[in-house]
TORTI-18972 format. One record per residue (C-alpha): residue in one letter; x, y, z. Coordinates in pm, 1 decimal, decimal comma, always signed. Last residue first. Layout:
BEGIN
SITE   resn          x          y          z
SITE      A          X          Y          Z
...
REM end
This chain:
BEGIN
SITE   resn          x          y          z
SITE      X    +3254,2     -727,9     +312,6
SITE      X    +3230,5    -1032,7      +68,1
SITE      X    +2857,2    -1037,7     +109,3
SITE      X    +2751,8     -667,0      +75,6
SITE      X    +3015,0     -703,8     -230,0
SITE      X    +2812,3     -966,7     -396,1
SITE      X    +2487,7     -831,3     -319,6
SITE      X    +2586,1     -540,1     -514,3
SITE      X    +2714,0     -718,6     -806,7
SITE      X    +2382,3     -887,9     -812,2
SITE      X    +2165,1     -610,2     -876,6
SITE      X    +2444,2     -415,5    -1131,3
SITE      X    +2409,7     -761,4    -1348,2
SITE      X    +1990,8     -830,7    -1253,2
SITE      X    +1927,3     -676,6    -1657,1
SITE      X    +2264,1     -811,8    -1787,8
SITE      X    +2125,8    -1198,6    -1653,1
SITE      X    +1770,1    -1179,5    -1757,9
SITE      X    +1854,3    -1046,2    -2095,6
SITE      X    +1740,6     -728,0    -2265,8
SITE      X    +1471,7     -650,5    -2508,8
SITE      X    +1481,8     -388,5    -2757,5
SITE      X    +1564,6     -648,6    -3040,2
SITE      X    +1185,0     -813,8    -2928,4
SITE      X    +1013,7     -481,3    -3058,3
SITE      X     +817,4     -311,4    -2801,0
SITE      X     +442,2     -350,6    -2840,1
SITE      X     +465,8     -580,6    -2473,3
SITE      X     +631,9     -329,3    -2289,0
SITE      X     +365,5      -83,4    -2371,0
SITE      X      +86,3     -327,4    -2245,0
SITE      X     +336,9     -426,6    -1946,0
SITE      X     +347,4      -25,6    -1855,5
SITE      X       +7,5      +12,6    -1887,7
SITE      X      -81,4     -287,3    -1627,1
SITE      X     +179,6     -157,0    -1398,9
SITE      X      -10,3     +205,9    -1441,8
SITE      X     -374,8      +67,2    -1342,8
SITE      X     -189,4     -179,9    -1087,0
SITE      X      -55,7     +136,3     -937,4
SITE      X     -427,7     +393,0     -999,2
SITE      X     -589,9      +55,3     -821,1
SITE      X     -372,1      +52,7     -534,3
SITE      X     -378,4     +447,6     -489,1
SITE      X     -753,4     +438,5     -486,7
SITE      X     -749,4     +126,0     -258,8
SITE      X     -542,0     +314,9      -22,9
SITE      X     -767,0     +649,3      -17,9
SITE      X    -1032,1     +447,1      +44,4
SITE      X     -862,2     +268,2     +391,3
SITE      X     -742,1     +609,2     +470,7
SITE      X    -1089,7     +745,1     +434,6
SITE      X    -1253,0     +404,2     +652,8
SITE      X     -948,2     +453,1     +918,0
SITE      X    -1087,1     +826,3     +952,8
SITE      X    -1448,1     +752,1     +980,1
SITE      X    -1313,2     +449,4    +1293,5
SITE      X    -1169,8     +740,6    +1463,6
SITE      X    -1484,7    +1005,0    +1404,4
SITE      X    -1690,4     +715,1    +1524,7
SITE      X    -1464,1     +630,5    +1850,5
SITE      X    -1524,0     +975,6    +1975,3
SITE      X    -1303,5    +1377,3    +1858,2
SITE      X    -1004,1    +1154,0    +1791,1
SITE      X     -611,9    +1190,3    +1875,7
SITE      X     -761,6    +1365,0    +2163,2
SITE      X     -534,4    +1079,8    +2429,6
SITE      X     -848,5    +1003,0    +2555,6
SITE      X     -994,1     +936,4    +2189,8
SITE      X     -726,6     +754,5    +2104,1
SITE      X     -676,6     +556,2    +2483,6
SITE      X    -1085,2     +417,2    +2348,9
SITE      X     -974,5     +331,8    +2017,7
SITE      X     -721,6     +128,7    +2110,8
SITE      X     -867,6       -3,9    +2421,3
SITE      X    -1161,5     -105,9    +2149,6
SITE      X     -919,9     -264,3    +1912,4
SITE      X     -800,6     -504,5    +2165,4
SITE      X    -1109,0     -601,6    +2318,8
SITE      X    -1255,5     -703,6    +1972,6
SITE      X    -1455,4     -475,7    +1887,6
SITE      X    -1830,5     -457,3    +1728,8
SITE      X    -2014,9     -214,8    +1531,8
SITE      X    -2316,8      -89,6    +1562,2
SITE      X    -2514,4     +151,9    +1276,2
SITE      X    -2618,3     +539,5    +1253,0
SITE      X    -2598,2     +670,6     +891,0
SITE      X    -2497,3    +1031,3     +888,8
SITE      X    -2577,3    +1226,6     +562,3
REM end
């Protein structure tokens, strides 16, 4: 179903949309403003499927036993090292 409604541009953003549709990057404005909408959903679906794996990963992080853990300093060791030659060449 098509829902008709009005939208308004700032000056910018309509040039933008109007040299896309000249340049037949888009079928009108609509079909150009449809697709930013679907990328726009298809970002928050990725965002929420990342934080929905970072929060897994700190739930199975946190049942690990504390002997499994590593420090601070031998975890950022190889991190550091690098920076330090970047630096020094």
């Amino acid at each position: 179903m098509t829902v008709k409604t009005t939208i308004s541009f700032t000056d910018r953003h309509h040039r933008f949309l109007t040299d896309k549709v000249g340049q037949g990057a888009f079928a009108s404005q609509s079909a150009a403003v449809a697709a930013a909408l679907e990328q726009m959903m298809r970002d928050e679906e990725e965002r929420e499927l990342a934080l929905g794996a970072m929060a897994e990963e700190i739930r199975a992080r946190l049942d690990r036993p504390r002997a499994d853990y590593i420090s601070a300093e031998k975890a950022f060791a190889a991190a550091r090292a690098s920076l330090q030659t970047e630096r020094e060449a």
